[in-house]
C-alpha positions in Angstrom: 0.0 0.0 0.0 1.4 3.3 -1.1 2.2 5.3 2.7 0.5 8.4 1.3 -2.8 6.6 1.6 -2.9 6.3 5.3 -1.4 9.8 6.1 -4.6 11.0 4.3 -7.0 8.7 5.7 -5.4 9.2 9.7 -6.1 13.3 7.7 -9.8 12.1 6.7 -10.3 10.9 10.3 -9.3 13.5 12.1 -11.1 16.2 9.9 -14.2 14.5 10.7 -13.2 14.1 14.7 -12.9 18.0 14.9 -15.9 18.9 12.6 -18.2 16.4 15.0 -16.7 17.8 17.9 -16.9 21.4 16.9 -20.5 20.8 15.8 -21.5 20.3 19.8 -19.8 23.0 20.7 -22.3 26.7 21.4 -22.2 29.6 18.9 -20.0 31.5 22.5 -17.2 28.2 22.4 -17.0 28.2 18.6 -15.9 31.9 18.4 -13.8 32.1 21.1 -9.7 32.9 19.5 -6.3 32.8 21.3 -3.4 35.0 19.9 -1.8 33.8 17.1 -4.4 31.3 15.8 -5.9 31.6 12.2 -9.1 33.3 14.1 -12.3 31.5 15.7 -12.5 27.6 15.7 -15.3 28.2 13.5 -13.4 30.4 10.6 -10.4 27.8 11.2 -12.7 25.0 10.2 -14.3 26.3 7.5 -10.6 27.6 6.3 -9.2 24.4 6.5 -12.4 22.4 4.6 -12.5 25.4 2.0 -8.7 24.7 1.2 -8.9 20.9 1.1 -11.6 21.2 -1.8 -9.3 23.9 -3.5 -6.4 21.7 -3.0 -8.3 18.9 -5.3 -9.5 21.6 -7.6 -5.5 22.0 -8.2 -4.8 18.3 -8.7 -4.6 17.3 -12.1 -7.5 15.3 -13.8 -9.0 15.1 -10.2 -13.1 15.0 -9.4 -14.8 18.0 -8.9 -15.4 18.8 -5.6 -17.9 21.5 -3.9 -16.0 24.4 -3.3 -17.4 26.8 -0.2 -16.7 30.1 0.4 -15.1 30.2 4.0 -15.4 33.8 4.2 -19.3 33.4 3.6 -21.9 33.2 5.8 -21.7 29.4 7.7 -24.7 27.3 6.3 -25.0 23.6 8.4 -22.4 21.6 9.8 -23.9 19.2 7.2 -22.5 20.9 4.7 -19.5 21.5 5.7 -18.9 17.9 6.8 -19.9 16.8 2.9 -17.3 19.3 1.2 -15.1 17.7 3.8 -15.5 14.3 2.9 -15.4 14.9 -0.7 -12.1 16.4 -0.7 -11.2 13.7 1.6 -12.3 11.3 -0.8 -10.4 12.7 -3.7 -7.5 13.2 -1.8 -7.1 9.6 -0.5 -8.7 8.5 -4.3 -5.6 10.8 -5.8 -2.5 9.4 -3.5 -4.2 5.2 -3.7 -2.5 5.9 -7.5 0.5 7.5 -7.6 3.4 5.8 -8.1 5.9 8.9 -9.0 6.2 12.6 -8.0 5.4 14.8 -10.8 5.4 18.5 -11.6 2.2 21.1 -12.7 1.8 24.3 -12.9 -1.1 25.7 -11.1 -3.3 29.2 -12.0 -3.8 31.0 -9.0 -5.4 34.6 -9.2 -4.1 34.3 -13.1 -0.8 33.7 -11.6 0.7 30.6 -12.4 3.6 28.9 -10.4 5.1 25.8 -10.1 4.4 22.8 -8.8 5.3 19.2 -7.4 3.0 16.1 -6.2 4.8 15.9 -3.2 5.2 19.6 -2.7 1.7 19.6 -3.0 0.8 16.9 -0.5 3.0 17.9 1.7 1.1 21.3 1.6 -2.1 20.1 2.8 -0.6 17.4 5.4 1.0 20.9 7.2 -1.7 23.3 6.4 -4.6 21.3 8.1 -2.3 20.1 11.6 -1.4 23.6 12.0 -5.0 24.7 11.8 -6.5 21.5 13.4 -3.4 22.1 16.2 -4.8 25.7 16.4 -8.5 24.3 17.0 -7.1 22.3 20.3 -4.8 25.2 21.7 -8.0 27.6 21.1 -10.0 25.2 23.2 -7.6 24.0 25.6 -7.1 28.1 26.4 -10.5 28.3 27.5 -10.3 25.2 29.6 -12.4 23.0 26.8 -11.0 19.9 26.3 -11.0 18.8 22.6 -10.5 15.5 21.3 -7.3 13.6 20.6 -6.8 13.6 16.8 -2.9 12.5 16.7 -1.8 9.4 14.4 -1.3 7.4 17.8 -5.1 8.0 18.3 -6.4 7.1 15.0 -3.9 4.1 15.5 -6.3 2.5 17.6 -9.3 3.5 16.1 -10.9 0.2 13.8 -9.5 1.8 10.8 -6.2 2.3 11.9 -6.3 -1.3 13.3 -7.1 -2.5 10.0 -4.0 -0.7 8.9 -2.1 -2.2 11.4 -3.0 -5.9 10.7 -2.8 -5.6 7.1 0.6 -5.0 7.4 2.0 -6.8 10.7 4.1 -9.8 9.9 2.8 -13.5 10.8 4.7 -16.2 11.9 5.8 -16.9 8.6 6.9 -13.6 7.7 4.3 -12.8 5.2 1.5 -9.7 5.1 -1.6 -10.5 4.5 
């Protein structure tokens, strides 16, 4: 199995962890900010769903995805969790394939620059743990505990299990 697939699918999991656990959170918790975070756990979360699904839109040949305006006024956590999991789902369909990095050029604002697979990955693996890590300091400032969403946790979740036992060695050396 190529490793990129279960960075984004620990990414998939914990994107959906923090959007469930903001989503129980009052309109008061959700817009409470600490200095130096992106803002409000609420504009950090829509910022960080909002880039995934512009991420794909950068990706060669990949699916269309719902783009949402995180600037916009917030519709449902419904919403927002669908636009999540389709970028999630095009992200972890994207990385299942690749075999080789590869260079693009992406148009952003009629500018276009260059571009790698990996530099691109690599991109959204940072950009979404330093919002997701800006989520948990928000809360844990204002004495809220938020939930673990590190690899080690998603490690013994069913799906990282799975991961796990796919790969462990048996008695006679072989993966299953």
């Amino acid at each position: 199995m190529n490793p990129w697939s279960n960075v984004f699918r620990h990414h998939r999991w914990s994107n959906r962890v923090i959007i469930d656990f903001l989503s129980t959170l009052t309109d008061e918790q959700l817009e409470l900010t600490v200095p130096g975070a992106y803002g409000s756990s609420l504009a950090t979360i829509r910022h960080l769903v909002s880039s995934d699904a512009d991420y794909v839109r950068i990706i060669p040949d990949a699916p269309d995805v719902t783009q949402i305006d995180d600037a916009g006024p917030f519709g449902t956590w419904d919403e927002l969790r669908e636009v999540a999991r389709e970028a999630d789902t095009a992200l972890i369909g994207y990385v299942d394939g690749l075999t080789d990095d590869a260079f693009f050029v992406d148009v952003d604002d009629g500018t276009p620059f260059d571009l790698t697979t990996s530099f691109l990955l690599g991109q959204i693996i940072h950009h979404a743990t330093e919002h997701r890590t800006q989520i948990r300091t928000t809360m844990s400032a204002h004495a809220i505990d938020a939930p673990d969403i590190s690899v080690w946790a998603w490690r013994t979740t069913d799906e990282g299990q799975s991961v796990l036992d796919a790969l462990r060695p048996h008695a006679d050396g072989s993966t299953r």
